[in-house]
N, C-alpha and C positions, 0 to 999 in steps of 0.2 A: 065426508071425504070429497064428493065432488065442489061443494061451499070451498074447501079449504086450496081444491086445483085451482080455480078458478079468481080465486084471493090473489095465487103466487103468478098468473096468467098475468104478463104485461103488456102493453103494447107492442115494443120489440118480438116476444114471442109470435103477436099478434101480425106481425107483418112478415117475419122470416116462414110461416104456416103458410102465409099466403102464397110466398115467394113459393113455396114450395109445392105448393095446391096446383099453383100456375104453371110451373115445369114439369109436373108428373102429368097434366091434363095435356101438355104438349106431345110428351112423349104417346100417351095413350095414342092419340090422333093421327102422328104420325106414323105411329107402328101398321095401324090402320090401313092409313093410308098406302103404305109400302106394301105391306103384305098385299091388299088387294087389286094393284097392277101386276101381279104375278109376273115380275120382272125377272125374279129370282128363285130357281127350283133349288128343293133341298139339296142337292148337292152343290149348290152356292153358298147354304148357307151351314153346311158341313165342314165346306174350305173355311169360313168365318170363325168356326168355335174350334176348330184346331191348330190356325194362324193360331187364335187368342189365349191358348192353351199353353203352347209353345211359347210364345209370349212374355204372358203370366208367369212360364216357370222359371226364365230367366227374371222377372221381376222378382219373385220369391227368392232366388238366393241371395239377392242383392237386400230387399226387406230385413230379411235374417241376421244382418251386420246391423242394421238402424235399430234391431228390437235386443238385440241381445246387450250391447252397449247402453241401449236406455235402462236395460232391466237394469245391470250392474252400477251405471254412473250417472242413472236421470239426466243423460246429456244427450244432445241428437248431435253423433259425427257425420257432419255434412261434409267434411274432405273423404267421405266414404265410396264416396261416386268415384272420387280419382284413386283410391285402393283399385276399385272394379277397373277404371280406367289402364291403369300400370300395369297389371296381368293380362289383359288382351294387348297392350302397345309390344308386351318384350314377349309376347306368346308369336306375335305376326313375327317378329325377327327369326327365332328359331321355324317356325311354318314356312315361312318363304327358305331359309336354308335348306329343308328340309327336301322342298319342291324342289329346286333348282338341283340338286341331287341324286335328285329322283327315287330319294329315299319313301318320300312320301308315299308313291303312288305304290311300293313293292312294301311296304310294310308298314299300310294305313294305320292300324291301331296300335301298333308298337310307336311311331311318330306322333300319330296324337296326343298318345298318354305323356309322353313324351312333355312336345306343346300344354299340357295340362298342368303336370308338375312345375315346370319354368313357371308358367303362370302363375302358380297357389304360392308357390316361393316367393314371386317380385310380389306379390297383393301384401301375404303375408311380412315380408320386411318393411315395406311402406309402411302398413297399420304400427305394426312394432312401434317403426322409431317415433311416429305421430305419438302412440301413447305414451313413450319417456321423451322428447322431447318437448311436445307442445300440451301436453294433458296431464300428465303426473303432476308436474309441479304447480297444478291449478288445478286440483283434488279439493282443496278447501276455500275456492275462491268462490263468490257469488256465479248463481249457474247463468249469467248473463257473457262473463268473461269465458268460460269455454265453447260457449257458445260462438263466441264472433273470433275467437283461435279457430276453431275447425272452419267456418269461414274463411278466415284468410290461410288456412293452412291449403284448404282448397285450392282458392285460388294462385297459391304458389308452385303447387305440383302441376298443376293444366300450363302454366308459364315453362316450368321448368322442363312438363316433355316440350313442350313446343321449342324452346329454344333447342336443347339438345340434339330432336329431330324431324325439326321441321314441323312446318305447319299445315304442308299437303296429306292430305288424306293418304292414305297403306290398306291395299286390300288383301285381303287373304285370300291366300291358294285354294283351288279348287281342288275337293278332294274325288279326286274320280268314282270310288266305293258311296260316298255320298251322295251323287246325280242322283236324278230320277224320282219315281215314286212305287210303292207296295199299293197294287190294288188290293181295295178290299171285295170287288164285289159289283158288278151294275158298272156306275158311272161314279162311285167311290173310289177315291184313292188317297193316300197321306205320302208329302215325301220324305223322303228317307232323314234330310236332314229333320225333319220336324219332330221324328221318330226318336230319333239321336238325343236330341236337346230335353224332350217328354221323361223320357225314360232317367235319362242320367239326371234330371233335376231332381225327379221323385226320389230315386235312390239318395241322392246326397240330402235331401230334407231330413228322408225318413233314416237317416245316418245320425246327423246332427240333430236329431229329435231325439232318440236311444240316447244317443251319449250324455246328451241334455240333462236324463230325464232320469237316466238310468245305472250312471258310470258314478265312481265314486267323487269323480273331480265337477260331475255336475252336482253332486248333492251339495260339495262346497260351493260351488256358482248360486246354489239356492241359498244357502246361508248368508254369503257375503251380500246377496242381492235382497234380503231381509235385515242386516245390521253387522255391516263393515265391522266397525268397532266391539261388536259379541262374537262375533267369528274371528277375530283375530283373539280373541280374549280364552277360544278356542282351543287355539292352534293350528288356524288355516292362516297358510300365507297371503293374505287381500294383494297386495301385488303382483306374486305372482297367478293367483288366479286371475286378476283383472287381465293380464297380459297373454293369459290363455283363449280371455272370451275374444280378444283382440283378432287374435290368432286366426278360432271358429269363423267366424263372422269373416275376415282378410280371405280367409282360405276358401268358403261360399260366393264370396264376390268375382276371387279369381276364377274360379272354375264357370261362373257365370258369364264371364268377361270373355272367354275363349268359347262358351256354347255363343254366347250373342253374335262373335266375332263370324263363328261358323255359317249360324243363319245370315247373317247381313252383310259379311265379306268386306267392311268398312273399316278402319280403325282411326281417329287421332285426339290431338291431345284434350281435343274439349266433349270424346263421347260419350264420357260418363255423365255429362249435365242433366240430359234427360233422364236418359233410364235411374239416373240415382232418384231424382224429383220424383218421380212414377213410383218408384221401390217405397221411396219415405211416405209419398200418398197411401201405397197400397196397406204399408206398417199402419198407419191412423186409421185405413178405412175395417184394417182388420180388429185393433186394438192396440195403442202400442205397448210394447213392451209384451205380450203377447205371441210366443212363438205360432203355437197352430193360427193364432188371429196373421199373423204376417204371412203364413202361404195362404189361406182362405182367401185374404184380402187382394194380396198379387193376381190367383187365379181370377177371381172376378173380375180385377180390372183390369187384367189381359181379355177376359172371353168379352167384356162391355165395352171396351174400347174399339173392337177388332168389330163386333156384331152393333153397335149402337149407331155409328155416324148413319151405314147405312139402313138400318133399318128406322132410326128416327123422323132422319132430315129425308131419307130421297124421295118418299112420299108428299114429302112436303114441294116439293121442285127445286132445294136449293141445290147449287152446283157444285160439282166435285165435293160431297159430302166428309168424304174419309181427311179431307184435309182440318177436316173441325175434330180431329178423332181426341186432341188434348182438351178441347172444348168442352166434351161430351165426358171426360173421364172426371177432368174437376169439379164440374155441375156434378154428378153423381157423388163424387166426395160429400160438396156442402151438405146435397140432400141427405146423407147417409146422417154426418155431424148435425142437421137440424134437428134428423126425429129420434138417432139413435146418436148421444153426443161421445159415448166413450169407445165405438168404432162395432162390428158385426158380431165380434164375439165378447170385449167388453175389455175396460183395460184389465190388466193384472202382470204382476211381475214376469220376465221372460223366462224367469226362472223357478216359476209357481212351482206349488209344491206337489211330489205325484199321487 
């Protein structure tokens, strides 16, 4: 057996091993390093893994659309970012009315939910019409061509909010119930928004995981996502299911789009670029296609992004570390695709079977 590893060993292997020998002995060093200028007490590095948390859970719902779409159409929608994108742009319109009212501040959670709904609806329309206008009709075309549509499908909706409104940055209202922070305890504390964003992510994963896994429309999402053509042969509608996962996935995004908005207070037309990039990384890093694999994967490369610049690099002396924090997140990627290539928990259908 080992004769026969060794056989399939190439050079390439041979040198990406290296690569990777080279940057885990980096990290080891500088963790080292970091840790023992005790620059940072645990409660520094408490704020680290519950930023990265919070984070991670808005990257997981956003994940959730990349994995659930690939299980069903082996395609990655990259106009997915501006789904996410569309539900916090037309969430801050209604928030800011909302403020300006002062509805907001006398009936936070009634406004919010409020703000929520708006949001899952615009994500949810956008997905919609992408999937019958620019994806349906290139169901049977080589997976090259729906690949560079959702591309340019992308980059027409970031155009399209911008023209419509504007290209300045929109911040959301401060929610006064939101301020502050919940000590836990010592010199522990978590703030209220981080709290907010934590909680209501896990609920909607572990929502859209049941339903997934456990509702009758998901045993068809299993089917169709095993053999289109047999499942229609059935008597499952493949259309309309496909336009349900559409849906799942629009509706995860939006609700992610209006938590991100919360924590970051930022909105325009190009804010989905990143966190979508992050979301599809963390899908690969978990497995794509892969539901549990796409939160696992989000979480981690929220708490590794948030804990890694600094605990890697500032031992080392580079400056302003956390600005390398997309640096630090990719590298982890490759490493991940070197040793483990089909992502943390492995691929498999998003709609494996329970």
């Amino acid at each position: 057996m080992l004769k026969r590893a060794l056989e399939r060993f190439t050079v390439i292997d041979f040198f990406m091993w290296l690569i990777g020998g080279a940057v885990i002995s980096l990290v080891v060093v500088g963790s080292y390093a970091t840790l023992r200028t005790g620059n940072y007490t645990l409660r520094h590095w408490f704020d680290f893994l519950i930023f990265g948390l919070a984070q991670g859970s808005v990257y997981a719902l956003i994940a959730l659309g990349y994995t659930l779409v690939y299980g069903i159409l082996r395609m990655i929608n990259f106009a997915h970012s501006e789904v996410f994108m569309s539900g916090a742009y037309i969430g801050d319109f209604v928030a800011t009315s909302f403020n300006k009212s002062g509805f907001l501040d006398e009936n936070p959670f009634v406004a919010l939910f409020i703000v929520l709904v708006v949001a899952v609806l615009t994500s949810v329309t956008v997905a919609v019409l992408l999937e019958r206008i620019a994806y349906r009709p290139l169901r049977r075309a080589p997976r090259l061509v729906p690949l560079i549509t959702a591309i340019g499908a992308s980059f027409f909706l970031q155009e399209a909010f911008r023209t419509l409104f504007g290209s300045q940055s929109k911040a959301y209202p401060d929610v006064d119930i939101l301020k502050g922070t919940i000590s836990l305890g010592g010199d522990f504390a978590i703030q209220k928004i981080q709290v907010l964003v934590i909680i209501s992510a896990g609920l909607m994963m572990a929502g859209l995981y049941f339903y997934v896994m456990r509702t009758r429309t998901g045993k068809a999402m299993r089917a169709v996502s095993e053999d289109k053509d047999t499942a229609a042969l059935m008597g499952i509608d493949v259309d309309a299911i496909i336009v349900r996962t559409f849906v799942l996935g629009a509706a995860a995004a939006g609700s992610g789009g209006v938590l991100y908005s919360l924590m970051f207070r930022q909105v325009n037309a190009y804010m989905g670029f990143v966190p979508g990039i992050k979301a599809f990384t963390a899908a690969v890093l978990g497995g794509i296609g892969n539901i549990p694999g796409a939160m696992l994967g989000s979480l981690f490369l929220g708490i590794f992004e948030s804990i890694g610049p600094i605990l890697f690099l500032d031992g080392l002396g580079v400056a302003a570390p956390y600005q390398l924090k997309d640096v630090i997140a990719f590298t982890m990627l490759v490493l991940v695709l070197i040793f483990r290539p089909t992502g943390l928990l492995g691929e498999r259908l998003a709609t494996a079977k329970a």
